[in-house]
C-alpha positions as a Markdown table, in Angstrom:
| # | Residue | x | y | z |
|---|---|---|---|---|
| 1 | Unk | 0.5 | 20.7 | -9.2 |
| 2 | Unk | -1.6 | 19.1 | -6.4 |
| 3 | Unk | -3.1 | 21.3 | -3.6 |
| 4 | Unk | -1.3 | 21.0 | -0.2 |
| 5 | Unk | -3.8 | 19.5 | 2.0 |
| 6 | Unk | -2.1 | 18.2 | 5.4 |
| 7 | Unk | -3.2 | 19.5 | 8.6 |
| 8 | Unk | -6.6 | 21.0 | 7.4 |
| 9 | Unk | -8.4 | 19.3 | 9.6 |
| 10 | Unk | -10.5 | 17.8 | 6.3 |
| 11 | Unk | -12.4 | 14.6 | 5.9 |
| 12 | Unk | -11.2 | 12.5 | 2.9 |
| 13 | Unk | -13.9 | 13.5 | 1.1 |
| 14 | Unk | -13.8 | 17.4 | 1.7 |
| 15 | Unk | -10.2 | 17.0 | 0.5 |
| 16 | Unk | -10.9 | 15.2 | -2.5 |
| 17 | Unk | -14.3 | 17.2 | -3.3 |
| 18 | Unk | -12.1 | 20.7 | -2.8 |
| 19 | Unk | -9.0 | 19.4 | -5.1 |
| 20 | Unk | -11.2 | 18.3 | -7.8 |
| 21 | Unk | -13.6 | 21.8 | -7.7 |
| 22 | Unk | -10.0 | 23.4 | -8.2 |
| 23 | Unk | -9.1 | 21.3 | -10.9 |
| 24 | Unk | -12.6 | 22.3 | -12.5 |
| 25 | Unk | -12.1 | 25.8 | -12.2 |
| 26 | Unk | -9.4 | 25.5 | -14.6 |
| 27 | Unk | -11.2 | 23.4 | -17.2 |
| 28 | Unk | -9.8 | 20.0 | -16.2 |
| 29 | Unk | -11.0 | 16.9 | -14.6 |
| 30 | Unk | -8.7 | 15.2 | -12.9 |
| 31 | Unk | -7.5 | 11.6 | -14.3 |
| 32 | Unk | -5.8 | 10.2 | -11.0 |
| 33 | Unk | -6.4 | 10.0 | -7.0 |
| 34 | Unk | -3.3 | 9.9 | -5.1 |
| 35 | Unk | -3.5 | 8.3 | -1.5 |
| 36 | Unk | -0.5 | 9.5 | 0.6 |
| 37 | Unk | 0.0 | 9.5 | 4.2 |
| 38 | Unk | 0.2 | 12.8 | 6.5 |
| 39 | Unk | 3.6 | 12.8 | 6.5 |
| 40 | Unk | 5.6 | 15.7 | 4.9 |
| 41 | Unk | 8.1 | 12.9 | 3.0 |
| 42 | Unk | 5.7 | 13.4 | -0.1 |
| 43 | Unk | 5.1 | 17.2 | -0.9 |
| 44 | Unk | 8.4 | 17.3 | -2.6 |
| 45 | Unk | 8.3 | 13.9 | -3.7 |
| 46 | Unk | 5.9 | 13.5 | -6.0 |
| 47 | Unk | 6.4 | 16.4 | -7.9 |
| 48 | Unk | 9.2 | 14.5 | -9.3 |
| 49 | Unk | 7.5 | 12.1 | -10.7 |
| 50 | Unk | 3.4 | 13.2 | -11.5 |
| 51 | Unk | 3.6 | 14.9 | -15.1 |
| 52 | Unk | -0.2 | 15.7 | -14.7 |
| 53 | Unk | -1.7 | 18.6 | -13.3 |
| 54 | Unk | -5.4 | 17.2 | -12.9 |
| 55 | Unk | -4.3 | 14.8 | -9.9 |
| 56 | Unk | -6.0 | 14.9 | -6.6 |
| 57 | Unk | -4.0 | 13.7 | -3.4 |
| 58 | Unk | -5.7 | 12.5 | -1.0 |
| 59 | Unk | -3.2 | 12.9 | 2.4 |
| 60 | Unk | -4.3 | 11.2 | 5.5 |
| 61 | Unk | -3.2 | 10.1 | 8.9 |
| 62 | Unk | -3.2 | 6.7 | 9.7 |
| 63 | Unk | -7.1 | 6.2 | 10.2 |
| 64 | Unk | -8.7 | 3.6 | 12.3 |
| 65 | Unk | -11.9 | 2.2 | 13.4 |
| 66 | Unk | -15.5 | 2.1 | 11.3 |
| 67 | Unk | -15.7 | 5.5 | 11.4 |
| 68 | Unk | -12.5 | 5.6 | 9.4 |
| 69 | Unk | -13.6 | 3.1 | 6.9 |
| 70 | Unk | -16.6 | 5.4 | 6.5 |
| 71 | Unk | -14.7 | 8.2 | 5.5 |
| 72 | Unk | -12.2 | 6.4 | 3.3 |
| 73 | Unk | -15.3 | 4.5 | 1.3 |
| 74 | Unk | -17.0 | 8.1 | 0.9 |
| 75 | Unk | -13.8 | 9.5 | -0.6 |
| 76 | Unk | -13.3 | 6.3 | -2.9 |
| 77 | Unk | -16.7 | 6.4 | -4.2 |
| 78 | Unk | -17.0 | 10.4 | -4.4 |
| 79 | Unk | -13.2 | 9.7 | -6.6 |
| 80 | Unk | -14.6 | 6.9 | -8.4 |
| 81 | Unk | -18.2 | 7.4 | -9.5 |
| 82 | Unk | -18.6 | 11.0 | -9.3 |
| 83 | Unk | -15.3 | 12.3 | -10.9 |
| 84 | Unk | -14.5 | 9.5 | -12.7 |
| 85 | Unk | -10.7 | 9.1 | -12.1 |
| 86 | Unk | -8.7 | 6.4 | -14.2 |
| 87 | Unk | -6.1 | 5.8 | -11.9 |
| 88 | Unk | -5.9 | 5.0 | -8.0 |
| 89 | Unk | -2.2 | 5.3 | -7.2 |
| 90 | Unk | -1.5 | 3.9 | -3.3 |
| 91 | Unk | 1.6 | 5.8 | -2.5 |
| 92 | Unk | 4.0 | 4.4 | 0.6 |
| 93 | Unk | 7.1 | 5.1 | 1.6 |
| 94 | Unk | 10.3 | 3.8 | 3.7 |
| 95 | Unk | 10.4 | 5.1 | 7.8 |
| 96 | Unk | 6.8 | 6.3 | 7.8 |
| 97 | Unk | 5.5 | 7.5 | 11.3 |
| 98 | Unk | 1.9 | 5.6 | 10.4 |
| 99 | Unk | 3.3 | 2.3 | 10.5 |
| 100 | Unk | 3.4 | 0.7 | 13.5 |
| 101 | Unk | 6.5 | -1.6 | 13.9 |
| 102 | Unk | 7.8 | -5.0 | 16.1 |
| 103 | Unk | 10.4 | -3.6 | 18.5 |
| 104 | Unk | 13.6 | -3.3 | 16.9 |
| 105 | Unk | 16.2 | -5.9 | 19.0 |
| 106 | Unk | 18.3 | -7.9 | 17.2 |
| 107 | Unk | 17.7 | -11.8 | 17.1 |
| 108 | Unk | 20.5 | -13.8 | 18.6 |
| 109 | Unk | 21.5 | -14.9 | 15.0 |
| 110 | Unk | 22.7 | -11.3 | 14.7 |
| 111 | Unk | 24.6 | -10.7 | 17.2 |
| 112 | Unk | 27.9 | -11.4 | 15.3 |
| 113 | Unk | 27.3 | -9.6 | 12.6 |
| 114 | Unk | 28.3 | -5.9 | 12.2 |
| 115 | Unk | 26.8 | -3.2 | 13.6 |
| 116 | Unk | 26.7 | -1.5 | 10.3 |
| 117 | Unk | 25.6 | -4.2 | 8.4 |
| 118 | Unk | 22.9 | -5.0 | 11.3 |
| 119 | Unk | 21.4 | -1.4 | 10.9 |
| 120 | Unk | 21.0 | -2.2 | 7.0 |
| 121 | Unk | 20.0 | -5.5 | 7.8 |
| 122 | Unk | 17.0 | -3.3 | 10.0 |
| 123 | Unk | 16.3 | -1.3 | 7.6 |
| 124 | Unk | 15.9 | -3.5 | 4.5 |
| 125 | Unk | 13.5 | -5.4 | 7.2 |
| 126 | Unk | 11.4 | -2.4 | 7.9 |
| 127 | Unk | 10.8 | -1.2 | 4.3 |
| 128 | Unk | 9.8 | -5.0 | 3.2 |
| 129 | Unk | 7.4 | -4.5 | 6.5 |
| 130 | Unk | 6.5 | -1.1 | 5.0 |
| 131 | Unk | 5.7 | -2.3 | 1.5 |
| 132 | Unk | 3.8 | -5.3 | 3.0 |
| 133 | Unk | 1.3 | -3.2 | 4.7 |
| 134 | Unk | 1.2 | -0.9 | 1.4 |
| 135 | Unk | 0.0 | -4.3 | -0.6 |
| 136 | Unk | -2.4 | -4.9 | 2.4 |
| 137 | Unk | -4.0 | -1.6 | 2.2 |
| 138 | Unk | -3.9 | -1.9 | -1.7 |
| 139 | Unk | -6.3 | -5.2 | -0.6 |
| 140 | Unk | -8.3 | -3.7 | 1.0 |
| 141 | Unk | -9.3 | -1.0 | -1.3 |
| 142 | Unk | -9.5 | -3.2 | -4.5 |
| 143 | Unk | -11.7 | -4.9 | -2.2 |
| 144 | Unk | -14.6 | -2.1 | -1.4 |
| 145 | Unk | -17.5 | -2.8 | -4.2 |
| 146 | Unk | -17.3 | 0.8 | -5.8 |
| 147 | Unk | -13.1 | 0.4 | -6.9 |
| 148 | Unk | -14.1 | -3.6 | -7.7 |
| 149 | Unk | -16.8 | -2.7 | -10.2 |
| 150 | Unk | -14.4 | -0.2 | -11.7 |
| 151 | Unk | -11.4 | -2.0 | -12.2 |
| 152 | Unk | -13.7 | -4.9 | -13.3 |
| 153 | Unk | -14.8 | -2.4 | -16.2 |
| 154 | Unk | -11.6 | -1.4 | -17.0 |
| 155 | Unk | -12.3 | 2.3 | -16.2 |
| 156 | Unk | -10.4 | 2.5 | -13.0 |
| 157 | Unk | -6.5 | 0.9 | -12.7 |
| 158 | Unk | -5.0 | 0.1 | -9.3 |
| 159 | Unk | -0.9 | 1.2 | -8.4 |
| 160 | Unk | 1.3 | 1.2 | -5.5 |
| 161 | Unk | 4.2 | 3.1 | -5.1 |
| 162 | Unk | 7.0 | 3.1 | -2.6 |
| 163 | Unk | 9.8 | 6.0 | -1.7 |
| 164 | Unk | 12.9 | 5.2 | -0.6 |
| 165 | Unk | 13.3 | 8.2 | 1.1 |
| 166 | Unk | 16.6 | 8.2 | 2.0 |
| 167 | Unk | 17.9 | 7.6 | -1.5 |
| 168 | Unk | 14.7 | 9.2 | -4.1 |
| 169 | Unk | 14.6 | 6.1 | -5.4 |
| 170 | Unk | 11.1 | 5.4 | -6.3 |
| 171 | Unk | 9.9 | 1.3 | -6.5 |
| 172 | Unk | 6.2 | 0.3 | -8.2 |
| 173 | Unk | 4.9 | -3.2 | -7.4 |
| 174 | Unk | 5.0 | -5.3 | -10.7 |
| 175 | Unk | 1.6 | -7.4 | -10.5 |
| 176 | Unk | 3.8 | -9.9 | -13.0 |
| 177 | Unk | 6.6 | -10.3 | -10.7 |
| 178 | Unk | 4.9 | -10.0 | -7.6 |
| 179 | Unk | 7.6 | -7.6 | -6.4 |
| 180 | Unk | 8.4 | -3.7 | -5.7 |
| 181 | Unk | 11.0 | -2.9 | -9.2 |
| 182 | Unk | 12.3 | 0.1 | -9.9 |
| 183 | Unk | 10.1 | 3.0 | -11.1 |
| 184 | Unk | 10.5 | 3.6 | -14.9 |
């Protein structure tokens, strides 16, 4: 279904360009842009749950600086304008190597509790961090002019998506709710 594209040593757009030339060759176009991280966690993973075969996924590292932005805003538009996709799905999961996190000591507050219970205290902590920085991302790109106009249109519909890794349980953030529910 989607084209393997880690370690290829492509630039956003080269990976989305190459995807959606593949989907062409087989006389589709493809509907949705999927924006994973490098990390292997999702190969598997969203086979489960992406019934289409026209999507493109966009897998990239943990880019920084304006050269970054660059790259990201040429793969957006090029996704956007030029193919035309419908959806922009923001995918982010639990214990990804991308995210930077506080040091992980235990607040005095803690110190009676558990050791069990303080390591699922932990990691509750880290995947609301890790869904917080999803949102943030999912800011940002609502925020670049060329996904604005779109979703201003109505031709172009924003998602994030978070993996539980350790269980498969997938979560969507519910705009209504303002929360990460279970994935329907």
């Amino acid at each position: 279904m989607f084209a393997v594209m880690q370690n290829t040593g492509l630039r956003p757009l080269e990976q989305v360009q190459e995807q959606a030339s593949s989907i062409a060759s087989r006389g589709s176009r493809p509907a949705s842009l999927w924006w994973t991280c490098a990390d292997d966690v999702w190969d598997s993973a969203l086979e489960s749950i992406t019934p289409e075969r026209s999507a493109i996924r966009l897998s990239t590292p943990r880019l920084k600086g304006p050269e970054a932005i660059v790259q990201v805003q040429e793969a957006l538009d090029y996704s956007v304008q030029d193919i035309g996709v419908q959806h922009l799905v923001l995918c982010g999961h639990s214990r990804c190597s991308g995210l930077h996190s506080a040091p992980k000591t235990a607040s005095n507050s803690d110190a009676h509790v558990n050791p069990l219970v303080r390591g699922v205290m932990r990691r509750e902590k880290e995947n609301r961090d890790a869904q917080s920085a999803l949102l943030q991302n999912l800011r940002l790109i609502a925020d670049c002019s060329t996904v604005a106009n779109a979703v201003a249109a109505g031709t172009l519909t924003l998602h994030a998506i978070f993996y539980l890794a350790e269980s498969g349980v997938f979560l969507r953030f519910d705009e209504v709710g303002s929360k990460f529910v279970s994935f329907d």
